[in-house]
Kinemage of the C-alpha trace (Angstrom):
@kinemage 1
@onewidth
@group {chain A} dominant
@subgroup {mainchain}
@vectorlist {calphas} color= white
{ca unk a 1} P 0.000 0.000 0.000
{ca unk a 2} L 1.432 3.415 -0.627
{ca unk a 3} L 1.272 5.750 1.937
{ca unk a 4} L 3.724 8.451 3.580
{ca unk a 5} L 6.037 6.485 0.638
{ca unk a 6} L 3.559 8.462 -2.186
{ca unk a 7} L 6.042 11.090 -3.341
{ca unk a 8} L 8.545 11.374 -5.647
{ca unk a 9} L 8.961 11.236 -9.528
{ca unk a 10} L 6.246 9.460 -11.198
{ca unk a 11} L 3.923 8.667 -7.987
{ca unk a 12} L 0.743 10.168 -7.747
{ca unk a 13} L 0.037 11.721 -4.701
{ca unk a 14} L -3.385 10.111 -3.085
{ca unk a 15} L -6.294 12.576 -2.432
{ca unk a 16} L -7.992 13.316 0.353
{ca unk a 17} L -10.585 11.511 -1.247
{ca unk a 18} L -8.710 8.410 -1.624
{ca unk a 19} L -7.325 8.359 1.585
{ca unk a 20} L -10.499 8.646 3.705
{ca unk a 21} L -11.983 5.930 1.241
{ca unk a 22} L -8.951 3.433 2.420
{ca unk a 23} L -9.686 4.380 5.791
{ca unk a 24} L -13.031 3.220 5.662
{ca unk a 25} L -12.305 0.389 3.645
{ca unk a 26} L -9.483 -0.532 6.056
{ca unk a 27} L -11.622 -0.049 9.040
{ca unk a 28} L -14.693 -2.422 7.931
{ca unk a 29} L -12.294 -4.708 7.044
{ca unk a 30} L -11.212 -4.490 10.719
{ca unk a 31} L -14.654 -4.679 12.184
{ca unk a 32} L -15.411 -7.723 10.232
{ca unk a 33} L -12.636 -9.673 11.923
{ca unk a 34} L -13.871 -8.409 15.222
{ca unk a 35} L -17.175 -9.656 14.306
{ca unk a 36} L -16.086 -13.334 14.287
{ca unk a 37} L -15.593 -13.535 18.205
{ca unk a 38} L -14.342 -11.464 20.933
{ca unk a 39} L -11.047 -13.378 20.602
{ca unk a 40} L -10.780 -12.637 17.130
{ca unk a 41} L -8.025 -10.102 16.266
{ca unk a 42} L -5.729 -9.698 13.190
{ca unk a 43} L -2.777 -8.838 15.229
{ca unk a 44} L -0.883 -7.490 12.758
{ca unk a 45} L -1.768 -4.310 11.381
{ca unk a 46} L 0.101 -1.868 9.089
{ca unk a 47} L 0.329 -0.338 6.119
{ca unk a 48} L 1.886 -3.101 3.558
{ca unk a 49} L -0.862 -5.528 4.627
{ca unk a 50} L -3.481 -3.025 3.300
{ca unk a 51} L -3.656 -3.822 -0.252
{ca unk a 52} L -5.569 -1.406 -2.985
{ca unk a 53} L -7.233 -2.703 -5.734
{ca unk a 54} L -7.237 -0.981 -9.687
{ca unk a 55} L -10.123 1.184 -8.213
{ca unk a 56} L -7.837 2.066 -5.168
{ca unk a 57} L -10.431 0.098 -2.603
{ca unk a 58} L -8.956 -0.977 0.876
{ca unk a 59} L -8.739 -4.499 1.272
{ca unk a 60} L -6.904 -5.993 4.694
{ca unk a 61} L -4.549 -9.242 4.182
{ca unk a 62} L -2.752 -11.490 6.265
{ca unk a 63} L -5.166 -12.069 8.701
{ca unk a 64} L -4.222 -14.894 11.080
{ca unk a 65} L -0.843 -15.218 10.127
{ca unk a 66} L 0.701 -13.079 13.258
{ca unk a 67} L -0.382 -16.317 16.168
{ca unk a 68} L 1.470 -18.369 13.742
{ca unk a 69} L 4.627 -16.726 12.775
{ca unk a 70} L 5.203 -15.058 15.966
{ca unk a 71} L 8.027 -12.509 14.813
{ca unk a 72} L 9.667 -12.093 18.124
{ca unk a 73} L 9.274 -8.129 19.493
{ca unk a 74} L 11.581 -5.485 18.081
{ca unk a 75} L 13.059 -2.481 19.450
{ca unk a 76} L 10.513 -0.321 17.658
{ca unk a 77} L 7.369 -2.432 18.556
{ca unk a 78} L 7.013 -3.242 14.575
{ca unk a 79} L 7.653 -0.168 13.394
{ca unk a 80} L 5.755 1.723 15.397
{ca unk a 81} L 2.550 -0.066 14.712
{ca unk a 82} L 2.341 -2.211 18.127
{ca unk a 83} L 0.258 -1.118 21.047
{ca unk a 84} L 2.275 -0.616 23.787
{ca unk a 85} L 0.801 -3.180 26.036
{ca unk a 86} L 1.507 -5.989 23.764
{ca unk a 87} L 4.651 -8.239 25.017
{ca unk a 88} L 3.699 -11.020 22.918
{ca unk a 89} L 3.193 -10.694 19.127
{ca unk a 90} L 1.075 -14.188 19.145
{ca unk a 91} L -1.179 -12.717 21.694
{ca unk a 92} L -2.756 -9.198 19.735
{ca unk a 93} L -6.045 -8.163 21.361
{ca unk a 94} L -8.775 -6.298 19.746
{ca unk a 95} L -8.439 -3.060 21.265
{ca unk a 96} L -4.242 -3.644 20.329
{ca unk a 97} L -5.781 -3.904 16.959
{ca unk a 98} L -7.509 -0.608 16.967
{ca unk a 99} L -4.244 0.996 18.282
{ca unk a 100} L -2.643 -0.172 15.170
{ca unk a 101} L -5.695 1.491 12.958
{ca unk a 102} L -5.040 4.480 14.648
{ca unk a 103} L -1.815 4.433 13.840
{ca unk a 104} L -2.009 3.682 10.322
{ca unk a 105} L -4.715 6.780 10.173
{ca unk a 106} L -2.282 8.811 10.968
{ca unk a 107} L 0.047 7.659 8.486
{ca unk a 108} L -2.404 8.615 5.847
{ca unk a 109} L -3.087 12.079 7.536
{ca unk a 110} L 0.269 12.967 8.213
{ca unk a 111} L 2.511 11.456 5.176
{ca unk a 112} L 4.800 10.403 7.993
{ca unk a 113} L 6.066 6.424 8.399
{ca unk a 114} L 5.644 5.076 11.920
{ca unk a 115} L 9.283 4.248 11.495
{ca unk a 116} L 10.719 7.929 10.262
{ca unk a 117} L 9.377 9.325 13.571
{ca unk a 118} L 11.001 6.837 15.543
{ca unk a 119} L 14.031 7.832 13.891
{ca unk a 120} L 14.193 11.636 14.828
{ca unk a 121} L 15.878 13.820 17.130
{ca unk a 122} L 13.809 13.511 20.005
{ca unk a 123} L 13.205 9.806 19.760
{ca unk a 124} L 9.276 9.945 19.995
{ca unk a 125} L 6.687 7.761 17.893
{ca unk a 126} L 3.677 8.886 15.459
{ca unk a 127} L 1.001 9.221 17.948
{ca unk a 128} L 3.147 10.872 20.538
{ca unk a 129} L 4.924 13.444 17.886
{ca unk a 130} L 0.876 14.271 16.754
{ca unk a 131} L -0.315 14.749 20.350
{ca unk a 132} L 2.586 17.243 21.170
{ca unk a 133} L 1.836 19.171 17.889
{ca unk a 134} L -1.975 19.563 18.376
{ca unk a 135} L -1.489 20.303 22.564
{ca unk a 136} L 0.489 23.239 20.606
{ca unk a 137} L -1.991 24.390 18.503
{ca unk a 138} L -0.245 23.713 15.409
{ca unk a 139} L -2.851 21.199 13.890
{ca unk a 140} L -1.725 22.298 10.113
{ca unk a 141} L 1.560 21.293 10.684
{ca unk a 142} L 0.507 17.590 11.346
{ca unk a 143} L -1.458 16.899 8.085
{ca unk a 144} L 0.599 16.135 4.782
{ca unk a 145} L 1.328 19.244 3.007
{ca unk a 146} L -0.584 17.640 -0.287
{ca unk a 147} L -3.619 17.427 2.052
{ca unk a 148} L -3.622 20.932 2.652
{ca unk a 149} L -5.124 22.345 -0.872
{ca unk a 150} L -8.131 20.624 0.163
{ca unk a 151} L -9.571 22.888 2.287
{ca unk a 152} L -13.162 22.503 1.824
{ca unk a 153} L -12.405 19.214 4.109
{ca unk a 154} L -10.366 20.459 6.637
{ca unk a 155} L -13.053 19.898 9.811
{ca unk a 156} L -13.041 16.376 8.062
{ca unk a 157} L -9.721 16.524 8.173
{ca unk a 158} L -9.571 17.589 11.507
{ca unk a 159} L -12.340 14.995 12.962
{ca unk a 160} L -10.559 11.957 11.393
{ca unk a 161} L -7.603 13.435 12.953
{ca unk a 162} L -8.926 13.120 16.709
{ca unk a 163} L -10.458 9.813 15.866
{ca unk a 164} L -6.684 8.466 14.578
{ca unk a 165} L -5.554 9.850 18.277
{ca unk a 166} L -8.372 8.621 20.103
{ca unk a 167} L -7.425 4.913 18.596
{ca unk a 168} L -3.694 5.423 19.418
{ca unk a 169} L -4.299 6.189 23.234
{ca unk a 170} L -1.923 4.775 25.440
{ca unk a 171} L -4.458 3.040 27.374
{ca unk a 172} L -6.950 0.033 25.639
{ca unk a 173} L -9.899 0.976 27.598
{ca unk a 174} L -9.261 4.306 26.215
{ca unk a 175} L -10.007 3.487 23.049
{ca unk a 176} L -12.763 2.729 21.013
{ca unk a 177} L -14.331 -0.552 19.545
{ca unk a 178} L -14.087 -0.581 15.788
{ca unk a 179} L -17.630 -0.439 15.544
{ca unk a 180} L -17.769 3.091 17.106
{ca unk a 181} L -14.591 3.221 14.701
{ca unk a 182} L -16.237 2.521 11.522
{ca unk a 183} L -19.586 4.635 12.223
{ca unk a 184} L -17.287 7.431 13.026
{ca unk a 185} L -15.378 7.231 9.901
{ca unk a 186} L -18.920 7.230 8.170
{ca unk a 187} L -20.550 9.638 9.454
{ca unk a 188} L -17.278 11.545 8.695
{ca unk a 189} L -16.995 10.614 5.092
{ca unk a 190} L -21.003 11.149 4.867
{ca unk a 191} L -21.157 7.875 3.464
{ca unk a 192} L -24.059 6.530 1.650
{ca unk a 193} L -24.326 2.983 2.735
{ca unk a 194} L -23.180 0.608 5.388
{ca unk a 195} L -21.480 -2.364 4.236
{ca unk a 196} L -23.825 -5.651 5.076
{ca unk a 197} L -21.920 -6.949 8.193
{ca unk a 198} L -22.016 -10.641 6.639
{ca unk a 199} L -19.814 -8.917 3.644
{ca unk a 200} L -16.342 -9.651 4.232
{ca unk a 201} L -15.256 -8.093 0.613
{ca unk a 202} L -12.758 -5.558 2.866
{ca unk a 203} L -10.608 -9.175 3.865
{ca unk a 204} L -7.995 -11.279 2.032
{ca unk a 205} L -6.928 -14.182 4.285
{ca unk a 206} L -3.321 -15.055 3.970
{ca unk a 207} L -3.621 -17.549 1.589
{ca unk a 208} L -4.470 -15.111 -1.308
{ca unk a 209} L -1.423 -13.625 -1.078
């Protein structure tokens, strides 16, 4: 999926349009897993296992591979992707899950790899760099300068914004369900219909890969 990695000679730079589309795409996708138990979880989510089809739809792979690889924890907690209360990669709760989401929103928002802001001067991740910034006031400096001719969509902007923090809170009890996730992002995007919840077209399981 190409995300903060969108610039450069002969990329095209995804619209605001686009992105709030994969968010909503990614975020069904999401819910549906959730919707198969309260165990259920996909335990590893990030940006190169959202895949975009010709039409640029959202579609969410490798579902249940993290219990069975069980990458062993990294310095950087997967690139900055991992909720910080997970010790064990093979053990991913739901809520961890919707950390991750948030994440990834603000990936799209911000044009900004999980990894580069690990990577700075002052050592701090995504969600941390974007809650500093907006405590600040300086809410336009977070967003991806290409998002910023779009400024009919800016409260959009804005709203998808908080909801991207309000996944990535330190605490899972903090954040919300990916339910309350998905209606949020609709509302948001004003969308026009609600995907049937026995629709699982936002999900590739591992072994389409």
């Amino acid at each position: 999926m190409v995300t903060s990695g969108n610039k450069g000679g002969g990329r095209t730079p995804l619209s605001w349009e686009i992105r709030s589309s994969i968010a909503l795409g990614v975020a069904r996708g999401i819910e549906y897993l959730h919707g198969q138990g309260d165990s259920a979880s996909h335990g590893n989510i990030k940006s190169s296992n959202v895949l975009l089809t010709k039409s640029l739809e959202a579609r969410v792979s490798d579902f249940g591979l993290a219990p069975l690889v069980g990458l062993p924890s990294t310095p950087n907690r997967v690139a900055g992707y991992r909720a910080p209360e997970v010790t064990d990669p093979r053990r991913v709760s739901q809520k961890a899950d919707v950390y991750s989401f948030g994440v990834l929103l603000l990936e799209l928002l911000t044009g900004k790899a999980p990894s580069h802001a690990l990577l700075n001067e002052e050592g701090v991740d995504l969600p941390r760099w974007v809650q500093s910034t907006v405590k600040e006031e300086w809410t336009s400096e977070v967003f991806d300068v290409e998002l910023l001719r779009y400024q009919n969509v800016e409260e959009e902007m804005v709203q998808l914004l908080q909801l991207a923090v309000d996944c990535a809170a330190q605490y899972p009890d903090k954040r919300p369900t990916m339910s309350e996730v998905t209606k949020r992002i609709e509302e948001l995007c004003g969308a026009s219909r609600v995907a049937d919840g026995s629709n699982p077209d936002h999900v590739h399981g591992s072994e389409s890969l």
